[in-house]
N, CA and C atoms as an extended XYZ file, in Angstrom:
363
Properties=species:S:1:pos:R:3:atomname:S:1:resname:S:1:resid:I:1 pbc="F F F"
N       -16.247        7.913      -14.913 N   UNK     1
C       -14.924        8.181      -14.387 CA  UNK     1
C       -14.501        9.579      -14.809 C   UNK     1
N       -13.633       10.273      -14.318 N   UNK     2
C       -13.329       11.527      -14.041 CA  UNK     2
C       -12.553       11.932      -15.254 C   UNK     2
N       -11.842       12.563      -15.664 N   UNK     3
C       -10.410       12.754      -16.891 CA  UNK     3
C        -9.825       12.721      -15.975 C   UNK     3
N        -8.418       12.442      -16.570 N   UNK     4
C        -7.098       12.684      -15.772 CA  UNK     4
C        -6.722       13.419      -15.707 C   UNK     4
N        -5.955       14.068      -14.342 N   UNK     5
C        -4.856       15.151      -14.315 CA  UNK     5
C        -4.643       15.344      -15.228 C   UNK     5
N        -4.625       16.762      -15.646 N   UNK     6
C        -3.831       17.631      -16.546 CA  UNK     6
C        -2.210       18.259      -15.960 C   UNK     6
N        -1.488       18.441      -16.699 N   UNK     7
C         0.253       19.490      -16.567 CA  UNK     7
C        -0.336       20.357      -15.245 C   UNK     7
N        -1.276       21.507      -15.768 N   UNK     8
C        -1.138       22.617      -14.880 CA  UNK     8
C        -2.248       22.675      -14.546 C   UNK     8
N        -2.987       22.378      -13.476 N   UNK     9
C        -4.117       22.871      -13.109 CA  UNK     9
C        -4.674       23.344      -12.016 C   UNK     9
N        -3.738       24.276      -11.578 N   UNK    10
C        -4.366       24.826      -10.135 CA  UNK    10
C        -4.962       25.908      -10.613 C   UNK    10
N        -5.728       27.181       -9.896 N   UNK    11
C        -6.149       27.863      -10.494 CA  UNK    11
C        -4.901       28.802       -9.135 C   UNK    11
N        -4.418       29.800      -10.083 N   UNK    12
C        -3.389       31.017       -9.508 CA  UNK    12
C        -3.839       32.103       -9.258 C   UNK    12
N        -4.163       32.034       -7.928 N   UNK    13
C        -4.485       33.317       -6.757 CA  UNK    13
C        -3.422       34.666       -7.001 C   UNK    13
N        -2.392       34.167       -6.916 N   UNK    14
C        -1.154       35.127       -7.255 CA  UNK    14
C         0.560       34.351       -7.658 C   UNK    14
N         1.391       35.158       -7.449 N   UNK    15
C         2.681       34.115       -7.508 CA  UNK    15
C         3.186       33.200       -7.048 C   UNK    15
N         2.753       33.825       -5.619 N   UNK    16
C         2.853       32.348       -4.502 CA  UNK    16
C         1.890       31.854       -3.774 C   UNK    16
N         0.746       31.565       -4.389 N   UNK    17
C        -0.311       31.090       -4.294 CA  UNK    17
C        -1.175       30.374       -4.791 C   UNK    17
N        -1.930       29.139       -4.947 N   UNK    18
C        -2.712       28.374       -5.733 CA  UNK    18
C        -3.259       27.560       -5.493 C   UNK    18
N        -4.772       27.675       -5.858 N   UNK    19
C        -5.955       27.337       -5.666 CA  UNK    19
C        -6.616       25.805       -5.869 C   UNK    19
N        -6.589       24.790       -5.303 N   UNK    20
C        -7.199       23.557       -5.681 CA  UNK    20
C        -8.756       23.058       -5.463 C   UNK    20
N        -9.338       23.498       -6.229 N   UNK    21
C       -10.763       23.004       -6.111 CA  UNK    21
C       -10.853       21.603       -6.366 C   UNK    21
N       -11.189       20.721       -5.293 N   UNK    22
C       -11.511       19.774       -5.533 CA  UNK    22
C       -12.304       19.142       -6.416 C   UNK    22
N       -13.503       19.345       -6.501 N   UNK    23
C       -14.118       19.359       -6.941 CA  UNK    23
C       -14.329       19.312       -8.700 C   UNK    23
N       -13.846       20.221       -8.875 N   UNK    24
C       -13.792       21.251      -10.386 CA  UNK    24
C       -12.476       20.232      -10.654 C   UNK    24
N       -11.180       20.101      -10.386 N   UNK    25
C        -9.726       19.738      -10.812 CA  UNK    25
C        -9.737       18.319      -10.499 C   UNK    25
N       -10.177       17.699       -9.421 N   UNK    26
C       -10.063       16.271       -9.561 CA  UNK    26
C       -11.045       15.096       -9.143 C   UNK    26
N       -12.378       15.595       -8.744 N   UNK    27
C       -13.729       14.966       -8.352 CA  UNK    27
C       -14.625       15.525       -7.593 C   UNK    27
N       -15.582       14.784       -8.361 N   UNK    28
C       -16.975       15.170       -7.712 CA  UNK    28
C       -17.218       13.882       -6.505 C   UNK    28
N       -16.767       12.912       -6.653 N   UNK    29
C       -16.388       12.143       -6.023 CA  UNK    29
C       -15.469       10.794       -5.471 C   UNK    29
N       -14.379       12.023       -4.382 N   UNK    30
C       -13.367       11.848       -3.844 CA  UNK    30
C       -13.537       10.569       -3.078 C   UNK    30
N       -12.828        9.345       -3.524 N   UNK    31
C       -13.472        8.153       -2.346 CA  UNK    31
C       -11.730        7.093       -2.585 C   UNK    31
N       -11.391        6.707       -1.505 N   UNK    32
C       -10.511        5.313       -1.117 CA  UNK    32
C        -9.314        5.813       -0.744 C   UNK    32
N        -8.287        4.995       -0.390 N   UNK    33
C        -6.716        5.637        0.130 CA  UNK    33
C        -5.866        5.045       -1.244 C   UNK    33
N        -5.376        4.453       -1.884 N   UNK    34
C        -4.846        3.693       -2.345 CA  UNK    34
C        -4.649        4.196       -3.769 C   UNK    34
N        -4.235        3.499       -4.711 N   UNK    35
C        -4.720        3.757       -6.023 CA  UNK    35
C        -5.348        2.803       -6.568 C   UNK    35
N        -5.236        1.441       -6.008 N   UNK    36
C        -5.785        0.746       -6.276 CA  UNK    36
C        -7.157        0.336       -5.972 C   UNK    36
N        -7.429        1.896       -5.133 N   UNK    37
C        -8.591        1.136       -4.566 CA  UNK    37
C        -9.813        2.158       -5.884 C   UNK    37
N        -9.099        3.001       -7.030 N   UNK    38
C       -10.031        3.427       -7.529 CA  UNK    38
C        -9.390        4.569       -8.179 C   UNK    38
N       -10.035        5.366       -9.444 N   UNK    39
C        -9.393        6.706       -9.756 CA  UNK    39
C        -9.343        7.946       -9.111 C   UNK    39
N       -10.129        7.693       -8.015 N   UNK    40
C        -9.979        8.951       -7.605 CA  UNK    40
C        -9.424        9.317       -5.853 C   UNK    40
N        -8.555        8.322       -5.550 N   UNK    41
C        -8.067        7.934       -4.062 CA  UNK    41
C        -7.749        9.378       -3.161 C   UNK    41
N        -7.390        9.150       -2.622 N   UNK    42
C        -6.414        9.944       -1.932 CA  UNK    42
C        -5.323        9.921       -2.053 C   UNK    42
N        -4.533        9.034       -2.461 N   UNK    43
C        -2.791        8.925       -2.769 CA  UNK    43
C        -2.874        9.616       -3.810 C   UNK    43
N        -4.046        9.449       -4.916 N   UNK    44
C        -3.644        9.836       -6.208 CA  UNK    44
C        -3.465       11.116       -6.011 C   UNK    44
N        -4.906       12.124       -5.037 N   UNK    45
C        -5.111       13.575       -4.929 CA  UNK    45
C        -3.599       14.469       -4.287 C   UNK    45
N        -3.342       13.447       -3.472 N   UNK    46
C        -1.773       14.137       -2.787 CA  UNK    46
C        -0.764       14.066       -3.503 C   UNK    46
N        -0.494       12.646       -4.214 N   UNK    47
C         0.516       12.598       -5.573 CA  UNK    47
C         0.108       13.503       -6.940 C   UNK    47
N        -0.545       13.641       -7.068 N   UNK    48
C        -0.872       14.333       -8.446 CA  UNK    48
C        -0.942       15.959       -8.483 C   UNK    48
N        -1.674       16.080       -7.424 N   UNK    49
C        -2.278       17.639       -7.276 CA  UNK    49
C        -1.666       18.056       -5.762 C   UNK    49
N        -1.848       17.621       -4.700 N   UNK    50
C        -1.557       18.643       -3.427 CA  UNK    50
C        -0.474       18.256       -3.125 C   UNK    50
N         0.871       17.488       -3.397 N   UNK    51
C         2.027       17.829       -3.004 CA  UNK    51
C         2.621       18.468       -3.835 C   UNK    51
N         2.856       18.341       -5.398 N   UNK    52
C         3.257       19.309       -6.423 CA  UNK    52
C         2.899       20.689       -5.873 C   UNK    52
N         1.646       21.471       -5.695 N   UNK    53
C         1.316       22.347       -6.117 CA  UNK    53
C         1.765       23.048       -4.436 C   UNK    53
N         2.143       22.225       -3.220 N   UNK    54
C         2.850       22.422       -2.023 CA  UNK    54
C         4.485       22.359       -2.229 C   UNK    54
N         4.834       21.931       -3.184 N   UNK    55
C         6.157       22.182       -3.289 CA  UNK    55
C         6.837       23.373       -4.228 C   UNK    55
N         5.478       24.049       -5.259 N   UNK    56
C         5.643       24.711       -6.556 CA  UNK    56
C         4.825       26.380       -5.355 C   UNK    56
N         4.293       26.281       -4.419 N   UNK    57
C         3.521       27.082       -4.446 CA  UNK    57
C         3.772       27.590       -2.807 C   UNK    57
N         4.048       29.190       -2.647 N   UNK    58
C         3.972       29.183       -0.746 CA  UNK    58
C         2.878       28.561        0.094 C   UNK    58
N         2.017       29.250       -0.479 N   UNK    59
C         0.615       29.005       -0.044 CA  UNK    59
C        -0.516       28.117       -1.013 C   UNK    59
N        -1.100       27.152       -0.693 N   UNK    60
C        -2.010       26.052       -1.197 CA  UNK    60
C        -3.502       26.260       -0.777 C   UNK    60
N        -4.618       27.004       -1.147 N   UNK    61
C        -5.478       27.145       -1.024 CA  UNK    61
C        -6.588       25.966       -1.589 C   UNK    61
N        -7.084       24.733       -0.596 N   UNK    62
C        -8.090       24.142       -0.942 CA  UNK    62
C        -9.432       24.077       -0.596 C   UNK    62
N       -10.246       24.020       -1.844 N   UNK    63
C       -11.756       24.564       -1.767 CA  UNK    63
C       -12.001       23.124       -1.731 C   UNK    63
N       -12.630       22.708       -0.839 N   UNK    64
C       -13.376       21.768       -0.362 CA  UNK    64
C       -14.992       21.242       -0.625 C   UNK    64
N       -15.505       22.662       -0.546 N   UNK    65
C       -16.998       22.412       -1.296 CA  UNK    65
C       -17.245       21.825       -2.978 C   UNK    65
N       -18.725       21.136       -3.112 N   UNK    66
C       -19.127       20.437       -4.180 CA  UNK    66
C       -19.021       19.193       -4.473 C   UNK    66
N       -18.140       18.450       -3.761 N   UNK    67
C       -17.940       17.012       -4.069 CA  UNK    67
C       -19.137       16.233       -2.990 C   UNK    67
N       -19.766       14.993       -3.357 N   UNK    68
C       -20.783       14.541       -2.835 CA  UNK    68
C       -20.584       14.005       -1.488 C   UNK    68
N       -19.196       14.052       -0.866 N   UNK    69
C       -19.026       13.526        0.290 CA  UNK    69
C       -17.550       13.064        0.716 C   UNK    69
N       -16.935       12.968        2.037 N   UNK    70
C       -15.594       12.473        1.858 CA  UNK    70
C       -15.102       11.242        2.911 C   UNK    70
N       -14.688       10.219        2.277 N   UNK    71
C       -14.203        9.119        3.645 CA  UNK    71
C       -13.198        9.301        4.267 C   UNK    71
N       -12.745        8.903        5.340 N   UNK    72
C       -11.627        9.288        6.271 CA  UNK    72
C       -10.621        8.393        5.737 C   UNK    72
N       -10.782        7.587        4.801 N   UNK    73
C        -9.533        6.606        3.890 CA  UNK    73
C        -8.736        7.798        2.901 C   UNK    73
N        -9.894        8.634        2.565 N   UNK    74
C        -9.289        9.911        1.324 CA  UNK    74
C        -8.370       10.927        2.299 C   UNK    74
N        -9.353       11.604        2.880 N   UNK    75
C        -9.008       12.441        3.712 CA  UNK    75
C        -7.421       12.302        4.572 C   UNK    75
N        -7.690       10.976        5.171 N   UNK    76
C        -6.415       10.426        5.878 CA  UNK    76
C        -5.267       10.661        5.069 C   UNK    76
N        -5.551        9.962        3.734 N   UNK    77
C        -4.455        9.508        3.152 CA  UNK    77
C        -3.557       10.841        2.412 C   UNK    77
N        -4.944       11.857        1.928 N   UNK    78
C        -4.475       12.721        0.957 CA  UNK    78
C        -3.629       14.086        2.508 C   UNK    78
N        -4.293       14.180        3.097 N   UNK    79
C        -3.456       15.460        3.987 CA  UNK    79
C        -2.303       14.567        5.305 C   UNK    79
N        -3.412       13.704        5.802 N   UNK    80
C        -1.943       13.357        7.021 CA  UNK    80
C        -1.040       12.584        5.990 C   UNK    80
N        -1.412       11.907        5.094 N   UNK    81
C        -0.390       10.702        4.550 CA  UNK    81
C         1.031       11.976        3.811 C   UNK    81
N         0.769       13.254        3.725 N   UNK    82
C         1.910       13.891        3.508 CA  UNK    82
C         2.789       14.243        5.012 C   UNK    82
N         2.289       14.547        6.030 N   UNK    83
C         3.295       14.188        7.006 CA  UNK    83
C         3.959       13.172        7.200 C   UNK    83
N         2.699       11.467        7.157 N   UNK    84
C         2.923       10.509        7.788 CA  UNK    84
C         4.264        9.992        6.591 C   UNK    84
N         4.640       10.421        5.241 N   UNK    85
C         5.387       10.163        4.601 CA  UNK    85
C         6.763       10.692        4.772 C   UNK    85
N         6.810       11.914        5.591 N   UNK    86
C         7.751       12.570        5.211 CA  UNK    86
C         7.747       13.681        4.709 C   UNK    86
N         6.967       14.401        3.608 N   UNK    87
C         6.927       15.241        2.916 CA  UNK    87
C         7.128       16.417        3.152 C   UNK    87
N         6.547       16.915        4.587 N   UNK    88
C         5.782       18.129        5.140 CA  UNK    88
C         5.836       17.954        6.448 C   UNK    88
N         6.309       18.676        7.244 N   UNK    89
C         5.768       18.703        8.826 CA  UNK    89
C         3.949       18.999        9.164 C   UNK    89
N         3.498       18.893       10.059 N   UNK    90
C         2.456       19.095       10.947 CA  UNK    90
C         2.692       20.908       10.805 C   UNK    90
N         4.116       21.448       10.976 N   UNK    91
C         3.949       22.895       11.221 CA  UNK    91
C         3.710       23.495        9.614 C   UNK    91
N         4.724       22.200        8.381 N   UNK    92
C         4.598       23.787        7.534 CA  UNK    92
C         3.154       23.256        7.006 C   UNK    92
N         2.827       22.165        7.134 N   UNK    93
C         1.271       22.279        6.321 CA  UNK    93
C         0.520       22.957        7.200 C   UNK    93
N         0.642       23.712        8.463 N   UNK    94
C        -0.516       24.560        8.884 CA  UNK    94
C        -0.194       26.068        8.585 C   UNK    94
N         1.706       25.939        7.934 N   UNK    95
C         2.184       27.708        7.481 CA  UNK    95
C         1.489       27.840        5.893 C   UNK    95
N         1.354       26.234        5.280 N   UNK    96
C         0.936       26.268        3.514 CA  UNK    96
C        -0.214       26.211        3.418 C   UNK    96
N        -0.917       25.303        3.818 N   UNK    97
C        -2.820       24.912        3.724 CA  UNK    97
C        -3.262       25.757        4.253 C   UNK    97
N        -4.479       26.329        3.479 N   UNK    98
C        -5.967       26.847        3.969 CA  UNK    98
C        -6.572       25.399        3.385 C   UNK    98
N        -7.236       25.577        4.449 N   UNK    99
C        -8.778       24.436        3.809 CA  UNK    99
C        -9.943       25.390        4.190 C   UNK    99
N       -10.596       25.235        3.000 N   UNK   100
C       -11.887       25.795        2.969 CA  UNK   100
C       -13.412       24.971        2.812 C   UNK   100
N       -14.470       25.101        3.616 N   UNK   101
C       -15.508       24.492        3.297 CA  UNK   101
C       -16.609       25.183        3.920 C   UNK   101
N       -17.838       25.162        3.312 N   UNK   102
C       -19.005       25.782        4.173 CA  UNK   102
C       -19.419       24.834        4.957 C   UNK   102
N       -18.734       23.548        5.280 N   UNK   103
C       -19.204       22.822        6.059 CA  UNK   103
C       -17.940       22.431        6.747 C   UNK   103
N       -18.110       22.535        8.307 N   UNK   104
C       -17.019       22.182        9.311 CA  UNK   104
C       -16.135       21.116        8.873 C   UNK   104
N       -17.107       20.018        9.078 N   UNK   105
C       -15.992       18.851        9.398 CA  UNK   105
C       -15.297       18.380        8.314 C   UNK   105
N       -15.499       18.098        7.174 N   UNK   106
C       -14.032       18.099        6.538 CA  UNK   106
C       -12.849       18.750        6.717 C   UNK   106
N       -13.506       20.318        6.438 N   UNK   107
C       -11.584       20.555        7.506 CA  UNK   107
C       -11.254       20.305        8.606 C   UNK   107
N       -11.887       20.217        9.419 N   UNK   108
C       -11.728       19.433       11.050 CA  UNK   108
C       -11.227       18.326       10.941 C   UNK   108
N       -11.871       17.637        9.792 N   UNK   109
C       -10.881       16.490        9.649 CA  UNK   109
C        -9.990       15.874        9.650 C   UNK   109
N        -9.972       16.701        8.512 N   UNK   110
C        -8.360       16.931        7.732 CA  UNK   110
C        -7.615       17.071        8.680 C   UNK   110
N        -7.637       17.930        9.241 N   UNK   111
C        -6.574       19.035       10.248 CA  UNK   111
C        -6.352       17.822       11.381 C   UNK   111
N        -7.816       17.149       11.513 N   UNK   112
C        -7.614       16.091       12.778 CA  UNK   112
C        -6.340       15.298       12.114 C   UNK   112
N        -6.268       14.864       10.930 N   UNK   113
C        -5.767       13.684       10.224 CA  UNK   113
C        -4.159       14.293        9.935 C   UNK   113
N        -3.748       15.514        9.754 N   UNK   114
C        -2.320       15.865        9.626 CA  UNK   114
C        -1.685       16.246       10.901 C   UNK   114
N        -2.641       16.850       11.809 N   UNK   115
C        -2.038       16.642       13.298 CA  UNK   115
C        -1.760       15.681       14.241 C   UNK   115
N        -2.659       14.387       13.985 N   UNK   116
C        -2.533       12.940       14.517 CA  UNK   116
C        -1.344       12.204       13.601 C   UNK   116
N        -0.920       12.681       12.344 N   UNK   117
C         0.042       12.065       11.914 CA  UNK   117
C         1.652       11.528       12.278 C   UNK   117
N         2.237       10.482       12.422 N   UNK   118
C         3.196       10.619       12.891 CA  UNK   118
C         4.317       10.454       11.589 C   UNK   118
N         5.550       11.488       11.521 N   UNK   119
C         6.325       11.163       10.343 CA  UNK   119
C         6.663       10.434       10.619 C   UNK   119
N         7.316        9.424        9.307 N   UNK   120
C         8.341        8.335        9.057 CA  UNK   120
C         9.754        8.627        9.626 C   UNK   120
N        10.071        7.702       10.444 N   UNK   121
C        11.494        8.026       10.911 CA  UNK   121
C        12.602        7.014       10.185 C   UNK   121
């Protein structure tokens, strides 16, 4: 199992900017929606690390590469489940997020998964 979140751990690009390596800050492997479904969910990754550091930060830079793989339960939960909550529009998470990967489809994903989102009314 992974350590837990630490206070501060993005890595700071600049003032209004900061860096979340997946990988390196909260798993090598990212797997379930829930918290219950495990330590390293997707609720936890959006509660712990990518809505803080979207509310503390203009811009949210996530590095995507190194982790062994990603399910559409994580994925879903950790980027659309911040629209589908409320948190964030569809517009400003495409003015805050970079997603980065040397491989397409996770950010395709993603992007599929916060643009198909519908907010809570």
């Amino acid at each position: 199992m992974d350590d837990p979140i630490t206070n501060e751990t993005y890595m700071i690009q600049d003032m209004s900017t900061a860096i979340i390596n997946i990988a390196k800050q909260f798993s090598r492997f990212p797997a379930g929606r829930f918290l219950e479904d495990g330590p390293n969910t997707g609720a936890r990754f959006r509660d712990e690390l990518l809505r803080p550091a979207l509310e503390k930060y203009d811009r949210v830079i996530v590095e995507m590469d190194g982790v062994v793989g990603y399910g559409s339960s994580f994925l879903e939960e950790a980027f659309g489940g911040l629209v589908r909550m409320g948190a964030f529009s569809k517009e400003e998470m495409h003015q805050k997020i970079e997603l980065r990967s040397r491989l397409k489809s996770p950010v395709r994903d993603a992007w599929d998964y916060i643009d198909s989102a519908d907010a809570a009314s």
